[in-house]
C-alpha positions in Angstrom: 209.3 -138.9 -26.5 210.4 -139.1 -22.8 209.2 -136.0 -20.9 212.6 -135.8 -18.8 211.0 -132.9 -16.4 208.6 -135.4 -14.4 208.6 -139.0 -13.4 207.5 -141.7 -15.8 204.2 -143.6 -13.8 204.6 -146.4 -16.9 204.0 -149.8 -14.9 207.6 -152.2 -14.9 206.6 -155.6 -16.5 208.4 -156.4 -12.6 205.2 -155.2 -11.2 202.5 -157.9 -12.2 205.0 -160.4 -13.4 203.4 -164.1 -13.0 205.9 -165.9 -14.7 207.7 -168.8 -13.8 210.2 -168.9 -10.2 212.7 -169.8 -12.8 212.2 -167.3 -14.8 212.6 -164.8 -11.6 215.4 -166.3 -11.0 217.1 -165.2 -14.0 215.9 -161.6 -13.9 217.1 -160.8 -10.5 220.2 -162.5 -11.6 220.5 -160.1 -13.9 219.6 -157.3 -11.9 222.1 -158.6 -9.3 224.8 -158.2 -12.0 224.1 -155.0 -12.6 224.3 -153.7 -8.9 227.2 -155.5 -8.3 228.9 -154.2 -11.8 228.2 -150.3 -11.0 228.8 -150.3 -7.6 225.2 -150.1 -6.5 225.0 -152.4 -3.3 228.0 -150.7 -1.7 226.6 -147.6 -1.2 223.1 -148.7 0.6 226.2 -151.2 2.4 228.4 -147.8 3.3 225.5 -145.8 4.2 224.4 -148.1 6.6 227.2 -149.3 8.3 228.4 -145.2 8.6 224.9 -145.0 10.1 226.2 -148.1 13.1 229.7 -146.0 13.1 227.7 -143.3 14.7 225.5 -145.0 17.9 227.0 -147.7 20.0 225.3 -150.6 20.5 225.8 -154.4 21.1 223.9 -155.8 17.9 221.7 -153.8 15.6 218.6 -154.5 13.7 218.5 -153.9 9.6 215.0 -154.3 8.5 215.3 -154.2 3.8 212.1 -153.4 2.6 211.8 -154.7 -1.0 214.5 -157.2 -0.5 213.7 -159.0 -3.4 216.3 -162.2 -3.6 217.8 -160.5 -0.7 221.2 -160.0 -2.5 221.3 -157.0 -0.2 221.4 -158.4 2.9 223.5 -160.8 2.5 225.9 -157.7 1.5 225.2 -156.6 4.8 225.8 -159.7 6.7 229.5 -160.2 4.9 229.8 -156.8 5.8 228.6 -157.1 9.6 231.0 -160.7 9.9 234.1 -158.7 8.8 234.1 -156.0 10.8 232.6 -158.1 13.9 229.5 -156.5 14.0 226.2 -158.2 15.7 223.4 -157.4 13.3 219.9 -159.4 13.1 218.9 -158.6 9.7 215.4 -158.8 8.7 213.9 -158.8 4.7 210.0 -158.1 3.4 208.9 -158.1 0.0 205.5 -158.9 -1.6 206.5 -161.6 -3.4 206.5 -165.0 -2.5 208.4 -166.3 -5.2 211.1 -164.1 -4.7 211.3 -165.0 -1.0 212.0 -168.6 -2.3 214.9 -167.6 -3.9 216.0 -165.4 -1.3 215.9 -168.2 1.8 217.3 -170.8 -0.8 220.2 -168.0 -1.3 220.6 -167.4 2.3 220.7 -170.8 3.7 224.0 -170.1 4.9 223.2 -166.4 6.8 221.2 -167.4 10.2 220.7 -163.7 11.0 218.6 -163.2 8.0 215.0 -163.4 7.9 212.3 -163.3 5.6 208.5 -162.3 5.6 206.3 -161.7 3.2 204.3 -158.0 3.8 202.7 -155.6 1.7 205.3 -152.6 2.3 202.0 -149.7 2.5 199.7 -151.8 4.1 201.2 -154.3 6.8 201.2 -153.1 10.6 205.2 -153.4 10.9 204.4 -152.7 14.9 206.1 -155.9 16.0 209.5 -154.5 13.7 211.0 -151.8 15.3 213.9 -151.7 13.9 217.7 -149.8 14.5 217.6 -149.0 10.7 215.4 -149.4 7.5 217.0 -150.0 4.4 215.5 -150.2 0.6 217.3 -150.2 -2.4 215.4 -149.6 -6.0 211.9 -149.8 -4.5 211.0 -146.3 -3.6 210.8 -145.5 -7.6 207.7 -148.2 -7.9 205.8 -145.8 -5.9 203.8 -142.4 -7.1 204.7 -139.5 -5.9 201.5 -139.4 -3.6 202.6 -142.6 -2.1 206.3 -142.0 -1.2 205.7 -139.9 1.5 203.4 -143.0 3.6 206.1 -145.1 2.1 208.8 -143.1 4.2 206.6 -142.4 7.2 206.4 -146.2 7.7 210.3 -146.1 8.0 210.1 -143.1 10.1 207.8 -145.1 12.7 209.9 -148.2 12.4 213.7 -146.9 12.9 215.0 -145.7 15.7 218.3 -144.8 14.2 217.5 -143.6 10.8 216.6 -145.0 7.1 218.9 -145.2 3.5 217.5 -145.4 0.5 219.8 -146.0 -2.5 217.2 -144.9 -5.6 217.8 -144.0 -9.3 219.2 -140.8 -11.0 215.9 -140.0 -13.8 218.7 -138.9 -16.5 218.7 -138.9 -20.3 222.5 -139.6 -20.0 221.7 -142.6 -17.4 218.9 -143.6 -20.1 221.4 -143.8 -23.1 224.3 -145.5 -21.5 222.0 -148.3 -19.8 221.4 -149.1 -23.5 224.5 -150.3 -24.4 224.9 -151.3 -21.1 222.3 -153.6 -21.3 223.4 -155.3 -24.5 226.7 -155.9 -22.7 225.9 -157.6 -19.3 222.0 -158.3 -19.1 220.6 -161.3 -20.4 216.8 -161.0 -20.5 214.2 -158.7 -22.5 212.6 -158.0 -19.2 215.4 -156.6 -17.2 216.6 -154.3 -20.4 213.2 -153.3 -20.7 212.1 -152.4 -16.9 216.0 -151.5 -16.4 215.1 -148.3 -18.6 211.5 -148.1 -17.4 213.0 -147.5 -14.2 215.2 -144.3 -15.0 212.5 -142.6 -16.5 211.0 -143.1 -13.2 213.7 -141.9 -11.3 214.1 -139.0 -9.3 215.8 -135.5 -9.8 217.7 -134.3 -6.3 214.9 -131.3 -5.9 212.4 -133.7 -5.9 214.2 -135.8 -3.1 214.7 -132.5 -1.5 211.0 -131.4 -1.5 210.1 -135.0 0.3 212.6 -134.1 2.8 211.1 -130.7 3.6 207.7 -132.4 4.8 209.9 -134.8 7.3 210.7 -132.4 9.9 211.6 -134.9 12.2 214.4 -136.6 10.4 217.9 -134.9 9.6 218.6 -135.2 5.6 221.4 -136.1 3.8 221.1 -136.7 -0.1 224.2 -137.6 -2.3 224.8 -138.5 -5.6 226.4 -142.0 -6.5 227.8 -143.4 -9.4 226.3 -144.5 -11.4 223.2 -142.8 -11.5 221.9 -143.0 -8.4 221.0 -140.7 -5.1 222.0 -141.7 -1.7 219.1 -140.6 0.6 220.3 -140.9 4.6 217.7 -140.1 7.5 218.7 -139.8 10.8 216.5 -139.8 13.9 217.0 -136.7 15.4 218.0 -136.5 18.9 
């Protein structure tokens, strides 16, 4: 039984996967589909560029952290070309293989670039950045680690962070299900797709995090489908 009053800390088969890059590439195929079916990459897209709405600048710096394929920013960069906005976007993720597929992807996006860091651990000094963005990553983390995970962002960003994270929901949970059947195509995104939700977060929770950054201004929204909207801004 799925104790729906805390977060799951059950490991994603995401998190050690050492399969093949074709393989990968599948999987975050899938989990592309998915975003782009429910609407997920528009609102870290929205929040974002409502974020550049707000200070005036010549070009702006989006630094992803967990960019996977980087399916993200190239959202961003389609975004940034139609409304004729300079943006030098920047990716990190841990794994290599991923970053294959992600430069392979984005041959055709020069302002995108890709490094491979360790998001807890890598001295990000050299990457100030206008905003940080990560998408689906911050539920990876304990709930001891979230905090450091944010601080990072906090010291990077000059603007403010979004994070676009999951709803933990027994109604998300059921619906993913047949979902799942519908539009994924692999055993390992079904499986880590519901993983995930139990590891999800409840808005109170978001809201405690919130009260030990005094130095950012909050803003925390619920998205369909299933999903929480969580805007920093640097305050001024």
């Amino acid at each position: 039984m799925i104790d729906w009053t805390r977060r799951s800390e059950q490991m994603e088969l995401m998190d050690n996967y050492e399969g093949p890059i074709s393989e990968l590439e599948i999987i975050l195929n899938d989990i592309t589909r998915v975003n782009r079916i429910l609407g997920g990459n528009k609102i870290t897209v929205d929040a974002v560029f409502k974020l550049i709405q707000e200070v005036s600048k010549k070009s702006y710096t989006i630094l992803d952290m967990g960019c996977a394929d980087g399916n993200m920013l190239r959202n961003m960069a389609l975004e940034a070309r139609k409304q004729k906005i300079k943006v030098q976007l920047i990716g990190v993720d841990l794994s290599a293989d991923a970053l294959v597929l992600a430069r392979k992807a984005s041959i055709d996006f020069p302002e995108i670039s890709y490094y491979e860091k360790d998001i807890l651990t890598t001295d990000f000094s050299d990457f100030e950045c206008d905003i940080v963005t990560t998408t689906l990553t911050m539920h990876h983390f304990k709930n001891e680690g979230i905090l450091k995970f944010i601080r990072q962002f906090e010291r990077l960003s000059t603007m403010g962070i979004v994070i676009n994270d999951l709803q933990r929901s027994r109604v998300a949970y059921t619906l993913f299900k047949g979902f799942s059947l519908l539009f994924i195509h692999t055993k390992t995104a079904r499986i880590d797709g519901l993983i995930s939700i139990t590891k999800g977060f409840s808005k109170s929770e978001l809201q405690t995090f919130a009260k030990s950054l005094p130095n950012l201004g909050h803003s925390i929204s619920w998205k369909w489908a299933f999903r929480y909207v969580w805007v920093m801004r640097k305050k001024r």
